[in-house]
C-alpha positions as CSV (number, residue, x, y, z in Angstrom):
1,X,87.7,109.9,94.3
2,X,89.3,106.7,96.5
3,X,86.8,103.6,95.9
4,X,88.5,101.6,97.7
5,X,87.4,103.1,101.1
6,X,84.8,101.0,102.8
7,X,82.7,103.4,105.7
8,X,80.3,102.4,107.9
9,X,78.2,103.3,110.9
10,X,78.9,99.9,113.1
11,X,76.1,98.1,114.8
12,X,75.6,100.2,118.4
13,X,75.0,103.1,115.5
14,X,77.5,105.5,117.8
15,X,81.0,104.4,115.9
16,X,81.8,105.1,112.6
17,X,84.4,102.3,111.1
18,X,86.8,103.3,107.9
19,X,89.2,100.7,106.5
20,X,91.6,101.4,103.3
21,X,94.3,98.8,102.9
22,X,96.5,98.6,106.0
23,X,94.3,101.7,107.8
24,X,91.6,100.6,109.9
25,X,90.0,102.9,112.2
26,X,87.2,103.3,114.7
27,X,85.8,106.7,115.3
28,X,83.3,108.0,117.8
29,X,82.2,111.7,118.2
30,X,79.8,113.1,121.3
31,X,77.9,116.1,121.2
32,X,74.0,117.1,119.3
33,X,73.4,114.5,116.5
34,X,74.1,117.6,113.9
35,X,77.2,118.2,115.0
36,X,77.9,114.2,115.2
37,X,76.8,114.1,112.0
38,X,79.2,116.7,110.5
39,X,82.0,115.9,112.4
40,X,81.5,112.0,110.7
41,X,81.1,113.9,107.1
42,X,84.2,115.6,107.3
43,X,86.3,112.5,108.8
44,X,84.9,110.6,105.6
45,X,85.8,113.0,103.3
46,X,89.6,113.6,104.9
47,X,89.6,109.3,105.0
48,X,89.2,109.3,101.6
49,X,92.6,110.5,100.3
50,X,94.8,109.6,103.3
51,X,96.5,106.2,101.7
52,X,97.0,107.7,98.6
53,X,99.1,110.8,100.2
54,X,101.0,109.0,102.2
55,X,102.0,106.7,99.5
56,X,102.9,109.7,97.7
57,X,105.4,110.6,100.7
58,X,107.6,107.3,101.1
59,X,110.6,108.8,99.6
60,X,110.4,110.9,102.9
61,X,108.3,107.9,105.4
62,X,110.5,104.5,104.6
63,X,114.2,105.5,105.1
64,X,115.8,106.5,108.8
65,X,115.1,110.0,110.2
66,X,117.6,112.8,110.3
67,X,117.9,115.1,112.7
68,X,118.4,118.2,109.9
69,X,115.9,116.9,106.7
70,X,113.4,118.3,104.6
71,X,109.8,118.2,105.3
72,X,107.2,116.4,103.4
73,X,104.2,118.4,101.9
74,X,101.3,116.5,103.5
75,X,100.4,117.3,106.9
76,X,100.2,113.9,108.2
77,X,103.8,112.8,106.9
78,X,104.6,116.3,108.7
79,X,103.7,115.2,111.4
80,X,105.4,111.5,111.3
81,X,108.8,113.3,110.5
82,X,108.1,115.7,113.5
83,X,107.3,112.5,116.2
84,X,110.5,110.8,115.2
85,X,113.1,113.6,114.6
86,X,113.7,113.8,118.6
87,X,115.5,110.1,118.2
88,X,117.1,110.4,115.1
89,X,120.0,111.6,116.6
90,X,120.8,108.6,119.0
91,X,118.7,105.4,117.0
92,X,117.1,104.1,114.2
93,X,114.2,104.5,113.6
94,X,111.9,105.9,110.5
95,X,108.7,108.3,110.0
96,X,106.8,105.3,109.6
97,X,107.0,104.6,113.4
98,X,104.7,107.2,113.7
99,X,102.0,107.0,111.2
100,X,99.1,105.2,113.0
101,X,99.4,108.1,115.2
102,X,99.3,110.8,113.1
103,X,96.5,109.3,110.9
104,X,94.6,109.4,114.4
105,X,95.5,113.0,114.6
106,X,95.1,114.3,110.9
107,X,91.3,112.6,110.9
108,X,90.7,113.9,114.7
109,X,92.0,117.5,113.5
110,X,89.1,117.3,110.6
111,X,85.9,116.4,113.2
112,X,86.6,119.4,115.0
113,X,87.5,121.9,112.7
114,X,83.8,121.1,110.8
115,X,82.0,120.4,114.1
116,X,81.5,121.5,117.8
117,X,81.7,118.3,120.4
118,X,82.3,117.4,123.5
119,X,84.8,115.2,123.1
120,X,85.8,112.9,120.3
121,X,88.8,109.8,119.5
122,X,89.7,108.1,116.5
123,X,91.5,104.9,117.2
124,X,94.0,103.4,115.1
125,X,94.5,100.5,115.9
126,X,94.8,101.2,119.1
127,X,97.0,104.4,118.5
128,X,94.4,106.9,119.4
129,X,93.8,110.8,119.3
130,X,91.5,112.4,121.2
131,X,89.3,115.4,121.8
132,X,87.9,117.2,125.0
133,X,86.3,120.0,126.0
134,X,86.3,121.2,129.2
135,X,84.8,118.4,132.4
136,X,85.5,115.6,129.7
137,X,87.1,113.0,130.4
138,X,88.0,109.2,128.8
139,X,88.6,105.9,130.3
140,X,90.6,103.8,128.3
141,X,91.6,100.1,129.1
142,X,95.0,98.8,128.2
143,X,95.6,95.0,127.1
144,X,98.0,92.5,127.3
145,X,99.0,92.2,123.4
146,X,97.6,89.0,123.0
147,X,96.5,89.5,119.0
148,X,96.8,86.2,118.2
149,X,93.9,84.9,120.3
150,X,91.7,88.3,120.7
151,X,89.4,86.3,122.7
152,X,91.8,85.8,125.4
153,X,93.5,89.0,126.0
154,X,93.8,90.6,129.3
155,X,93.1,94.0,130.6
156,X,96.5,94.4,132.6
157,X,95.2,98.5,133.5
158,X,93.5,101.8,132.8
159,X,94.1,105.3,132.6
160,X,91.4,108.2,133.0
161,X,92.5,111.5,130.7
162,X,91.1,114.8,131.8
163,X,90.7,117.8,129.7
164,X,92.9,119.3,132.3
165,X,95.7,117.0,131.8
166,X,98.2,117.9,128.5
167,X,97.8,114.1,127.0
168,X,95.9,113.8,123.8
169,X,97.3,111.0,122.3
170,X,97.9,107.3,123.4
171,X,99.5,104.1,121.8
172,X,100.6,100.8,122.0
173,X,103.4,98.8,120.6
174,X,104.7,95.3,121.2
175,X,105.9,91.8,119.5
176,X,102.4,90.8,119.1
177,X,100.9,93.8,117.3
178,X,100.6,94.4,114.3
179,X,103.7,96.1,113.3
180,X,107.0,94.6,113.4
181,X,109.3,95.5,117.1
182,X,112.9,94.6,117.4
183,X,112.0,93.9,121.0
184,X,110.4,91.2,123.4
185,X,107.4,93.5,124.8
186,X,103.8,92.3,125.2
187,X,102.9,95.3,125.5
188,X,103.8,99.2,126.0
189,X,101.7,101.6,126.6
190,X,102.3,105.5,126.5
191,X,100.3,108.3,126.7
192,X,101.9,112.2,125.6
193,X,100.6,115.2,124.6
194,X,99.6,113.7,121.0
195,X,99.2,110.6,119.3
196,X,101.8,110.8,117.0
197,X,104.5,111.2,119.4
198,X,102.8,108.4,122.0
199,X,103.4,106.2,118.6
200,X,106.6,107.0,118.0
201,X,108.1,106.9,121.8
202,X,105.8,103.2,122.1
203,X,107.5,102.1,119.3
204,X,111.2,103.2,120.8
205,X,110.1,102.2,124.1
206,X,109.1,98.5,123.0
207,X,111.9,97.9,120.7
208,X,114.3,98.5,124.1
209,X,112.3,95.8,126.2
210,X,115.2,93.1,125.1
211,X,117.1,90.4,126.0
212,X,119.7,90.4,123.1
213,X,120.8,86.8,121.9
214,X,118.5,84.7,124.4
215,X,118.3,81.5,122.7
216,X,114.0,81.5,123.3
217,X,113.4,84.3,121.4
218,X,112.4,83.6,117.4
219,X,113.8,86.3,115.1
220,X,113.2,87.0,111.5
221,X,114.3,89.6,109.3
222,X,111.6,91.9,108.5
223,X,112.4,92.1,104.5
224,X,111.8,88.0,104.9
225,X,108.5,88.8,106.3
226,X,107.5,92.2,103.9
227,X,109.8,93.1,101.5
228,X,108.6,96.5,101.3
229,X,109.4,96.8,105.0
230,X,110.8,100.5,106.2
231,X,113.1,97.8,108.8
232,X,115.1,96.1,106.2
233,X,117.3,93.3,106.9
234,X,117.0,94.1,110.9
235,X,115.7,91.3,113.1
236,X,112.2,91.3,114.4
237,X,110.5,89.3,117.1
238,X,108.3,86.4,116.0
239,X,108.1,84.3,118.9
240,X,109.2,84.7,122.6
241,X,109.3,81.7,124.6
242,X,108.4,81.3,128.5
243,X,111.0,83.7,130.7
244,X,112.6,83.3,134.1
245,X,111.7,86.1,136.7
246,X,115.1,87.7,136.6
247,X,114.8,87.7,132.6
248,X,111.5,89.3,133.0
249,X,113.0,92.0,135.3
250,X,115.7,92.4,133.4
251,X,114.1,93.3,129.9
252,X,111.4,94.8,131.6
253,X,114.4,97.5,133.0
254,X,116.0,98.3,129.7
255,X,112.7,99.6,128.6
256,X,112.4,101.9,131.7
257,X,115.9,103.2,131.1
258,X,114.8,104.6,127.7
259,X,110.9,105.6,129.6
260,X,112.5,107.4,132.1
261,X,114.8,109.3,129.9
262,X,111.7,110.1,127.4
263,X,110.0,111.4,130.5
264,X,112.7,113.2,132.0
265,X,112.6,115.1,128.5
266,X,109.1,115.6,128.5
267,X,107.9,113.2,125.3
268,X,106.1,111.5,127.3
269,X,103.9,111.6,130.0
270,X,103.5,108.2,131.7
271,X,104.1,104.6,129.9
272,X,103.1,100.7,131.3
273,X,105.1,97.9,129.9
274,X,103.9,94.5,130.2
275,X,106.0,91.4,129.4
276,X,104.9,87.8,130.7
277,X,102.2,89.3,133.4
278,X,104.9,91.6,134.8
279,X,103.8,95.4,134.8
280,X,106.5,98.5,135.5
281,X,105.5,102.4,135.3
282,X,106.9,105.8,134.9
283,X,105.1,109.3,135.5
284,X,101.4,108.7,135.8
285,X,101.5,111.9,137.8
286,X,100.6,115.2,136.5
287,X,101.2,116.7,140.0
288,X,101.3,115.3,143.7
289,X,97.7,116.7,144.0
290,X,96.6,115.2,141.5
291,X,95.2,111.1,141.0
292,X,97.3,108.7,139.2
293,X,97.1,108.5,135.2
294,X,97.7,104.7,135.1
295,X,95.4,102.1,137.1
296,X,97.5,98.4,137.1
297,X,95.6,96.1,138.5
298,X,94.6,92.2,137.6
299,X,90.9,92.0,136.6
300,X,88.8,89.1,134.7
301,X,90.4,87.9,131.3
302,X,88.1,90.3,129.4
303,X,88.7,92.7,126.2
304,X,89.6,96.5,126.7
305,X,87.6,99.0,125.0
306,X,88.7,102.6,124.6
């Protein structure tokens, strides 16, 4: 049994927090307490060995994906080599891209196979997976990336997922999160049909937002920062310094080449980028009928809640 797992019912006693080394998650489930109940059990339970699996699976999770490779036993490092293996063809990039995502999933996939609710997420730092049954619906507010000063960072739009729409999974990736990005973003957003592919295309999406060799961008190599980093010796963004209008534009754009193309292929669903206040979109549509996914719009400095 894992003792180092710490799990909790937070404060508002709705929200169940788990926190194992570098996984940290927030869960809520919705439906008759019993069910709530179980549905919490079972996440516990599945929490429990989740770090110690997927530590078992690095020799599959740290180096670059391959397009033809064999498959991990675990079901969430399944599910990391599946998000990633559409892009291992034409970039680098590892399983580990994926794994906040497909935690989200793997504890998700446990709540509802134990218990019947009306809708349930688990949020991974802020990778989330989520649950709905039919007339559910989640609102979920997107921020600016601003980490550093949590106090301060800015709800730049929202998006509204239906249990008619295909998206079950959202993420966000960016300079200032908490994983390493070879790119300039604040912030991008995606939302797909699960969590661990919205992590994996956030990740893909972010690193593009560049301006390669601008002199006001810090870079260190990631091995400097964690030597046990699946990144190696490539250059990751520390520090961006303040950027002209046409700059913005212009990194902002090399990130909607690669959205567009991800959307034209149908990995993702709609995606925000954010760099320096400036927003862009693609999709947001499910059909012409049909109201737009993603809300931009400039509200009070406040924190985002999913």
């Amino acid at each position: 049994m894992n003792g180092r797992a710490q799990i909790r019912l937070l404060s508002d006693g709705r929200r169940l927090h788990m926190h194992d080394g570098p996984i940290d998650l927030i869960v809520e489930a919705f439906g008759e307490a019993r069910e709530v109940e179980a549905a919490y059990n079972a996440a516990s339970r599945r929490f429990c060995s989740v770090l110690d699996e997927l530590c078992g699976e690095l020799e599959f999770l740290r180096p670059p994906a391959r397009a033809e490779a064999g498959l991990p036993c675990g079901p969430i490092a399944q599910r990391m080599v599946a998000a990633v293996r559409p892009y291992a063809s034409q970039i680098f990039i590892t399983p580990m891209a994926a794994v906040a995502g497909a935690v989200a999933e793997e504890i998700l996939a446990a709540m509802i196979a134990n218990a019947n609710l009306s809708k349930a997420y688990v949020n991974d730092g802020g990778d989330i997976a989520l649950h709905l049954s039919d007339g559910g619906t989640f609102v979920v507010g997107m921020v600016d990336g601003m980490v550093e000063r949590p106090d301060r960072a800015s709800l730049f739009g929202t998006t509204t997922i239906r249990y008619s729409n295909p998206i079950r999974g959202i993420a966000t990736s960016g300079w200032r999160g908490r994983s390493f990005s070879l790119g300039i973003a604040d912030a991008v957003t995606v939302l797909a049909d699960s969590a661990s592919a919205a992590d994996a295309a956030a990740t893909v999406i972010a690193n593009a937002v560049d301006l390669p060799g601008h002199p006001g961008i810090g870079r260190v190599r990631a091995c400097d920062l964690a030597p046990d980093s699946d990144l190696g010796e490539r250059m990751v963004t520390q520090s961006v310094g303040r950027l002209d209008q046409r700059e913005i534009a212009a990194a902002l754009q090399a990130g909607i080449d690669i959205a567009e193309s991800l959307y034209a292929s149908g990995l993702v669903r709609a995606a925000a980028l954010n760099l320096q206040g400036e927003t862009r979109l693609i999709g947001g549509q499910i059909s012409e009928k049909s109201p737009p996914l993603v809300d931009v719009h400039r509200p009070n400095r406040s924190l985002a809640h999913a």
